[in-house]
C-alpha positions in Angstrom: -4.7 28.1 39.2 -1.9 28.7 37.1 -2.7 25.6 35.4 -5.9 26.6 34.7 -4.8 30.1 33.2 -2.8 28.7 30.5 -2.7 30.0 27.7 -3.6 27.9 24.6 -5.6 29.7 22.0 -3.4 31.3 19.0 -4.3 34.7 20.2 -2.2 33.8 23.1 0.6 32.0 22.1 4.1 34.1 21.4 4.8 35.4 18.1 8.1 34.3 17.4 6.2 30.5 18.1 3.5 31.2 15.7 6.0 32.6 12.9 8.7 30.1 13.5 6.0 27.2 12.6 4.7 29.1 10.0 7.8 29.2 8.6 9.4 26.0 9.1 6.0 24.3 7.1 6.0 26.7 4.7 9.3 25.9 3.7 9.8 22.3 4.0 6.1 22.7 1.3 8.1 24.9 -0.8 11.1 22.7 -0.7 9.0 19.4 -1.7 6.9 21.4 -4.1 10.1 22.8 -6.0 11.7 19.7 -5.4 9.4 17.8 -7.2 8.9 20.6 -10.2 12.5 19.6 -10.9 12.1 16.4 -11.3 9.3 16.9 -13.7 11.4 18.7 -16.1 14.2 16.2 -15.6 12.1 13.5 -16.5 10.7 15.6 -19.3 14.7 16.7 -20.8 14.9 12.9 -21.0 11.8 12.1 -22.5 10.8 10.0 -19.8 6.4 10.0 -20.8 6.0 7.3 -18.2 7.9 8.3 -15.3 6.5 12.0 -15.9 2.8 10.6 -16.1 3.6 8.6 -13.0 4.9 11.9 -10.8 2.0 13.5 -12.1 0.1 10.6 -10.7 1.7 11.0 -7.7 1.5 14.5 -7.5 -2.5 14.0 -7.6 -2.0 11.4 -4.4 -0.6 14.0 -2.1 -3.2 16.4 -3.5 -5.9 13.4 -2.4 -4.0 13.4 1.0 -3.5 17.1 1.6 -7.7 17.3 0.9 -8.3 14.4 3.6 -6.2 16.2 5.7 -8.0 19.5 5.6 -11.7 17.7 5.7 -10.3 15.8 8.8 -9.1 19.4 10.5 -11.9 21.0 9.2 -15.0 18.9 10.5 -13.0 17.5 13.6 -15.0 20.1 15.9 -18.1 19.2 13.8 -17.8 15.5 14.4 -16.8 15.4 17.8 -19.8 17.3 18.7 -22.1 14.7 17.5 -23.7 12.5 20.4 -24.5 9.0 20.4 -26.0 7.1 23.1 -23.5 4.7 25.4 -24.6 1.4 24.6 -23.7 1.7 20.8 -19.8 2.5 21.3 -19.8 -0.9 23.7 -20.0 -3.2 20.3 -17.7 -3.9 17.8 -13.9 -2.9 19.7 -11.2 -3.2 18.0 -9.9 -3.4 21.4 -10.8 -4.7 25.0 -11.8 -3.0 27.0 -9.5 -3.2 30.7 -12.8 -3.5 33.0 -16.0 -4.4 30.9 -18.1 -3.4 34.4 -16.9 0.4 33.9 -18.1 0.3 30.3 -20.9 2.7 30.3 -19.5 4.0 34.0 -16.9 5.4 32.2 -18.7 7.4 30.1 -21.2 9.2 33.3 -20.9 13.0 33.3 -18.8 12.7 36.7 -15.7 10.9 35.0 -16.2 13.2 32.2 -15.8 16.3 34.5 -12.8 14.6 36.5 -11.3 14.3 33.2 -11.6 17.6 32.5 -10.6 18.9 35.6 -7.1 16.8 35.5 -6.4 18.5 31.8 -8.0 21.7 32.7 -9.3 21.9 29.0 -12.4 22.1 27.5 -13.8 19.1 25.3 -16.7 18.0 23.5 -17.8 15.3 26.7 -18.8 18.1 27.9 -21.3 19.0 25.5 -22.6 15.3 25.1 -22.8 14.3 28.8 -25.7 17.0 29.4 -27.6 14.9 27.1 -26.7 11.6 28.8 -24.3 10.7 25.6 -20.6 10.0 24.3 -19.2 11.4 21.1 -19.5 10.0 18.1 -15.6 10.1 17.6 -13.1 11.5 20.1 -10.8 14.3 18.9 -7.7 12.0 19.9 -9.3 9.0 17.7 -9.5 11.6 15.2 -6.2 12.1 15.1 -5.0 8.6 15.2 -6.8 8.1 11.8 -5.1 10.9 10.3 -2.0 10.2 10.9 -3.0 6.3 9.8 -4.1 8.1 6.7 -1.2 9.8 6.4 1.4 7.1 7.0 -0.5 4.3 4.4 -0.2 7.1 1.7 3.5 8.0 2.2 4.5 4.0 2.9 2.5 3.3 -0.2 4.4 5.2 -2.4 7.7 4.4 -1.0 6.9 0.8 -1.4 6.2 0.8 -5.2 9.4 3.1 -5.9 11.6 0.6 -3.7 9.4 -2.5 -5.3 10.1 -0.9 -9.3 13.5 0.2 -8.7 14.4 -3.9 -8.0 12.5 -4.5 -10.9 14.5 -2.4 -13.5 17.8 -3.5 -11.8 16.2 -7.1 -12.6 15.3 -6.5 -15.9 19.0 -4.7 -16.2 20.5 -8.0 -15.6 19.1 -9.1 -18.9 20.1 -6.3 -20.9 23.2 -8.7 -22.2 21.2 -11.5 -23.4 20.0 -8.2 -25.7 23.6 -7.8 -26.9 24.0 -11.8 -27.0 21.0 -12.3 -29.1 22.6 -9.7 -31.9 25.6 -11.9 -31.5 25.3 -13.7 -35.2 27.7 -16.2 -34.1 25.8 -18.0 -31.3 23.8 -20.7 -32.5 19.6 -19.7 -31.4 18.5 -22.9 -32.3 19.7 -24.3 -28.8 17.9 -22.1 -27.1 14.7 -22.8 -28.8 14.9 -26.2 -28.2 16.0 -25.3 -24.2 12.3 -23.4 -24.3 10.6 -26.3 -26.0 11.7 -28.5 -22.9 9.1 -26.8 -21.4 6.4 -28.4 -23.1 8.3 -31.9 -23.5 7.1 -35.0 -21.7 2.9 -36.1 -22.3 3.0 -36.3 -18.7 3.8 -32.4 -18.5 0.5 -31.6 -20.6 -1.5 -32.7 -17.3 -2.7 -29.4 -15.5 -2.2 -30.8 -12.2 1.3 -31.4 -13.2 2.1 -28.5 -15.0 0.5 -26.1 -12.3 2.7 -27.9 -9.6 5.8 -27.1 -11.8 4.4 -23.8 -12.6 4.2 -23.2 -8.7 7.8 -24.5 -7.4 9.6 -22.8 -10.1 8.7 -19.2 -9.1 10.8 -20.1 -6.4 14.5 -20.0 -8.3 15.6 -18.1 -11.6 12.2 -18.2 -13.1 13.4 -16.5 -16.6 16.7 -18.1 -18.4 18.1 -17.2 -21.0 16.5 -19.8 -23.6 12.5 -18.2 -22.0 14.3 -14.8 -23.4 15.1 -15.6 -26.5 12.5 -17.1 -26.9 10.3 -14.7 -25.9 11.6 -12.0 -27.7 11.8 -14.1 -30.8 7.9 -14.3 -30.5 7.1 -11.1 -29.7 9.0 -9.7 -32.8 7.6 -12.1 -35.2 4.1 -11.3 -34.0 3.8 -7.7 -33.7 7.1 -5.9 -35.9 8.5 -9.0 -38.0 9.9 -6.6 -40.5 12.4 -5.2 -37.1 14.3 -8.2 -36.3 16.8 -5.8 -34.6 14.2 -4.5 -32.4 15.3 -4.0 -28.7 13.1 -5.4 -27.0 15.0 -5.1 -23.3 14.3 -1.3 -24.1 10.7 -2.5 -24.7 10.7 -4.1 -21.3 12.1 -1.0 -19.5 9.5 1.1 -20.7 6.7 -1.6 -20.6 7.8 -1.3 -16.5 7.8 2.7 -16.7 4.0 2.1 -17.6 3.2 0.0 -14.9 5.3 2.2 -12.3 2.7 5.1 -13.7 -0.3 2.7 -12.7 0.9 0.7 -9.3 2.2 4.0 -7.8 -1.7 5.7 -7.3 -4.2 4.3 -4.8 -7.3 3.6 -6.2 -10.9 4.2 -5.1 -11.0 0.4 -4.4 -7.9 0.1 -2.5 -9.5 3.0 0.0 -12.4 1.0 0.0 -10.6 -2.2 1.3 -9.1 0.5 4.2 -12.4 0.8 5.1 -13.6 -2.5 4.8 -10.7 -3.4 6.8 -11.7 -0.9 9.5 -15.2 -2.2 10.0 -14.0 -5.1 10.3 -10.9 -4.9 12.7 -13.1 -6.4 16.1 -11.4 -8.0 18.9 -11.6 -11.5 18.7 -12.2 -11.8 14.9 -8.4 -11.7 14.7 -8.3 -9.8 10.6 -4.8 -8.5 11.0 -4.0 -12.0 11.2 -5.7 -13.4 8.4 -5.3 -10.6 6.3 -1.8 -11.1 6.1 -1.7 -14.1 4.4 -3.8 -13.0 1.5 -0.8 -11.0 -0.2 1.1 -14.3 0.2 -1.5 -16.6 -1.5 -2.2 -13.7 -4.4 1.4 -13.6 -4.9 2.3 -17.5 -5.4 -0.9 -17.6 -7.5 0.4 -14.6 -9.9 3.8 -16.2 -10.1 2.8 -19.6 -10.5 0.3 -18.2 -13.4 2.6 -16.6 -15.0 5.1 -19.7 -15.0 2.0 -21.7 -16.2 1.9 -19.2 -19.1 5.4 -20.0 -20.2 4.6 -23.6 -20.4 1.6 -23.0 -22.1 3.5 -21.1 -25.2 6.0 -23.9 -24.5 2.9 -26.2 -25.5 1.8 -24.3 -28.1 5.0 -24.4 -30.5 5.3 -28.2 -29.8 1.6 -28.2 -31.7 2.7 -25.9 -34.2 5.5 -28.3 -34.4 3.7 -31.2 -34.9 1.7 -29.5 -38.0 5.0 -28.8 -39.4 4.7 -25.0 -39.4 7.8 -23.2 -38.0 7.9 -23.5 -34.0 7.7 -20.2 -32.6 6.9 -18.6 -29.4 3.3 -17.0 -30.5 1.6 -14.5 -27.6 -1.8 -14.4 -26.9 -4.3 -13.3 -24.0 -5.7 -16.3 -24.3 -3.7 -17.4 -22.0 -4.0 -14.8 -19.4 -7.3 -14.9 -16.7 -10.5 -14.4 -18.8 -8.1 -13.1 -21.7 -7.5 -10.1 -19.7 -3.4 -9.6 -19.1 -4.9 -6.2 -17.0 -6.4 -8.8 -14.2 -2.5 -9.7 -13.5 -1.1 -5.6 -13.4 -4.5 -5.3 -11.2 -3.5 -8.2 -8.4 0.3 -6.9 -8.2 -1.4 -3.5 -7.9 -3.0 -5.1 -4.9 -0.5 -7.0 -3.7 1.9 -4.0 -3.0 -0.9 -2.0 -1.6 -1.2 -4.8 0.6 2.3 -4.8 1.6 2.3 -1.2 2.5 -1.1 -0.9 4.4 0.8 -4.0 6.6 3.7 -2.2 7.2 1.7 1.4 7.8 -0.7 -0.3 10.5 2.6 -1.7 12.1 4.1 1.8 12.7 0.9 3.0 13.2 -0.2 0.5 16.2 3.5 1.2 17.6 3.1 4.8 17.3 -0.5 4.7 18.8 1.8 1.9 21.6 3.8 4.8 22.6 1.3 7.2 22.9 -0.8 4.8 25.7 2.5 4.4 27.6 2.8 8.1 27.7 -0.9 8.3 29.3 0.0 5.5 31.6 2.8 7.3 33.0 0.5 10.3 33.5 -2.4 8.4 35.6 0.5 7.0 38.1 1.9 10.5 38.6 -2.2 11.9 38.8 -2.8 8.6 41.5 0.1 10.4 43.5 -1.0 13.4 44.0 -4.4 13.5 43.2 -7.7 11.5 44.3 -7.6 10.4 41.0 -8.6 7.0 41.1 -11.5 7.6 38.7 -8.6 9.5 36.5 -6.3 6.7 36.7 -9.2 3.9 36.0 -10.3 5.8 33.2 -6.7 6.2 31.1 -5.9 3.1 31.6 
C-alpha cells in the first residue's frame, strides 16, 4: 500500500526538491546563455565576421534543439495515447524480439495490467488495451529518441569545432612558407618546376593513372611546399595581380572561418538522412554496418579529387608551357564536380555529420545498454518475490 500511495505528481513533491531543480537549470541556462553572449562580443572586439556568423549559427542549432525538445514533452501524452492495432508494431524491429510466440501475447490487456500493478503507475496501455490495441509510441521510446536527438546535436557540434581547430593548426604550419615566399633571396623558380613534376611524364596524363596517384597520395603530406607556392602564385595572378604581397595564409585562415560558419549547422537534409536512417534501421538489414563505410568511401573520393585537381593545374601550365605563354598555376571550377567547388564543402559537410551521428548512436545504444540491464535486474528481484513470471517475460 505504501507503494501505491506514493506520491509523484508536482503538487506532491517537497518544495525545497522542486526549487532546488528549478534552480540548478535555471542557472546552468543562464551560465551557457551568458557564456556564450561573451563570446559573441569577443569575437566581435576582434573582428572575427566568420566565427561570429558561425556562433550565431550555432546559437540557432540549440534554439532548433530546445524547440524539438519542447514538441517532444509537449505531445508525449498526446502520442502515447494514440492506439494502433498489434499486428503492425510486429514488422520492421530494429530489434528481436526474445520470444517471437509472445509477440502479440505480450501486448493482451492482462500483461498490461501486471505491468501496471508491479510499477503501481498509471500509463497509456491502459487506455489502448480497452480497445484491443498498443500505443503508437511508448513514453519510454519517447524518451530514448530525445535524448538520441539531443546527444547527435551536441556531438555534432563538438565534432566540427574539434575537426576545424586541427584544421587551422594545419593550415598554421604553413604560415612560414608565407614568410619564405617574401624571402627575395630564395630562388621560386625551383619550386615551380617541383609543381610542374606533377604534370611530367605522358604516361601521367592517363586518368586511370593519374586518379591512382591522386588516390595514394592523400595518404602522406599531400601539400609541399612547391603545391604552396605555387598555389599562391596562381591565385594572386588571377584574382589581385597588382598585390603580389598579398597574404594569402591569412586568406586561407579566413577562407576556413567561412566554412566553420557553414559545417557547424545541421541542415534540413542531414535530419532527413536521421530519419531515413531510422526507417531503415531493421534487424537483419544490418545499416549501422554498411552505413559506416560510406563516410570512408566519400572521404578517399574528396581527397583523392582534390589531389586529382592539383595535377590537373599541374597539366594545365605544362600546355600553357608548350604555347610558350608564362607557366603559371591558373584556377578554375572547371575542375571541380560539375564546376561547382560547393559540391566538395557539401560532402565534408556530410562527412563530419556522419562522423558524429556514428559516434552519437554509439553512446546512445550504450546508454539505452545500460538502461535494459537496469530492468533486467529489476525482473529477477520481481521473480523473487512476486508471481511475476508474466513481469519477468515481459522486461526481458
Amino acid at each position: 500500500m505504501a507503494a501505491e500511495e506514493e506520491p509523484s505528481s508536482l503538487q506532491y513533491s517537497p518544495t525545497w526538491v522542486v526549487a532546488g531543480v528549478c534552480f540548478l537549470i535555471v542557472f546552468i541556462s543562464l551560465i551557457v546563455e551568458r557564456g556564450l553572449h561573451r563570446l559573441g562580443k569577443w569575437l566581435k572586439h576582434k573582428k572575427q565576421d566568420a566565427l561570429l556568423e558561425a556562433l550565431q549559427k550555432l546559437k540557432d542549432e540549440l534554439m532548433l534543439l530546445g524547440f524539438i525538445s519542447l514538441l517532444l514533452t509537449v505531445f508525449q501524452g498526446l502520442v502515447s495515447q494514440m492506439c494502433i492495432p498489434p499486428y503492425v508494431v510486429s514488422s520492421m524491429l530494429p530489434c528481436k524480439r526474445n520470444n517471437e510466440s509472445k509477440t502479440h501475447e505480450e501486448y493482451s490487456p492482462q500483461a498490461i495490467k501486471n505491468r501496471r500493478r508491479l510499477f503501481s503507475t498509471e500509463s497509456s496501455s491502459e487506455h489502448c488495451s480497452h480497445e484491443g490495441k498498443v500505443p503508437l509510441m511508448s513514453l519510454e521510446a519517447l524518451h530514448h529518441l530525445h535524448i538520441f536527438i539531443f546527444v547527435l546535436a551536441v556531438v555534432h557540434v563538438i565534432f566540427c569545432v574539434i575537426t576545424m581547430g586541427l584544421g587551422g593548426a594545419r593550415i598554421r604550419q604553413w604560415k612560414h612558407w608565407e614568410r619564405t615566399f617574401k624571402d627575395k633571396k630564395e630562388d621560386h623558380t625551383r619550386h615551380r618546376h617541383a609543381f610542374f613534376a606533377h604534370a611530367q611524364g605522358y604516361w601521367r596524363k592517363a586518368d586511370v593513372v593519374s586518379w591512382t596517384m591522386s588516390f595514394f597520395k592523400q595518404f602522406y603530406g599531400s601539400i609541399t611546399k612547391s603545391d604552396y607556392i605555387a598555389l599562391r602564385e596562381g591565385f594572386i595572378m588571377t584574382h589581385c595581380p597588382a598585390n603580389r604581397e598579398f597574404d594569402f595564409h591569412n586568406y586561407m585562415m579566413r577562407t576556413l572561418e567561412l566554412d566553420f560558419k557553414k559545417v557547424v549547422g545541421i541542415s534540413w537534409y542531414l535530419w532527413l538522412f536521421v530519419v531515413v536512417f531510422l526507417l531503415l534501421n531493421v534487424e537483419g538489414w544490418h545499416t549501422y554496418f554498411w552505413l559506416s563505410f560510406l563516410p570512408v568511401v566519400l572521404l578517399l573520393l574528396v581527397g583523392a579529387k582534390l589531389e586529382h585537381i592539383i595535377i590537373l593545374l599541374a597539366q594545365d601550365m605544362g600546355e600553357m608551357k608548350e604555347r610558350g605563354e608564362a607557366a603559371r598555376v591558373r584556377p578554375s571550377d572547371e575542375h571541380f564536380w560539375l564546376k561547382n567547388p560547393g559540391i566538395v564543402l557539401h560532402l565534408i559537410h556530410f562527412i563530419l555529420f556522419q562522423n558524429a551521428f556514428e559516434i552519437a548512436f554509439f553512446f546512445w545504444i550504450l546508454c539505452n545498454g545500460s538502461s535494459s540491464l537496469q530492468l533486467h535486474h529489476l525482473a529477477i528481484v520481481c521473480s523473487r518475490h512476486t508471481d511475476g513470471q508474466q513481469i519477468q517475460a515481459r522486461l526481458l
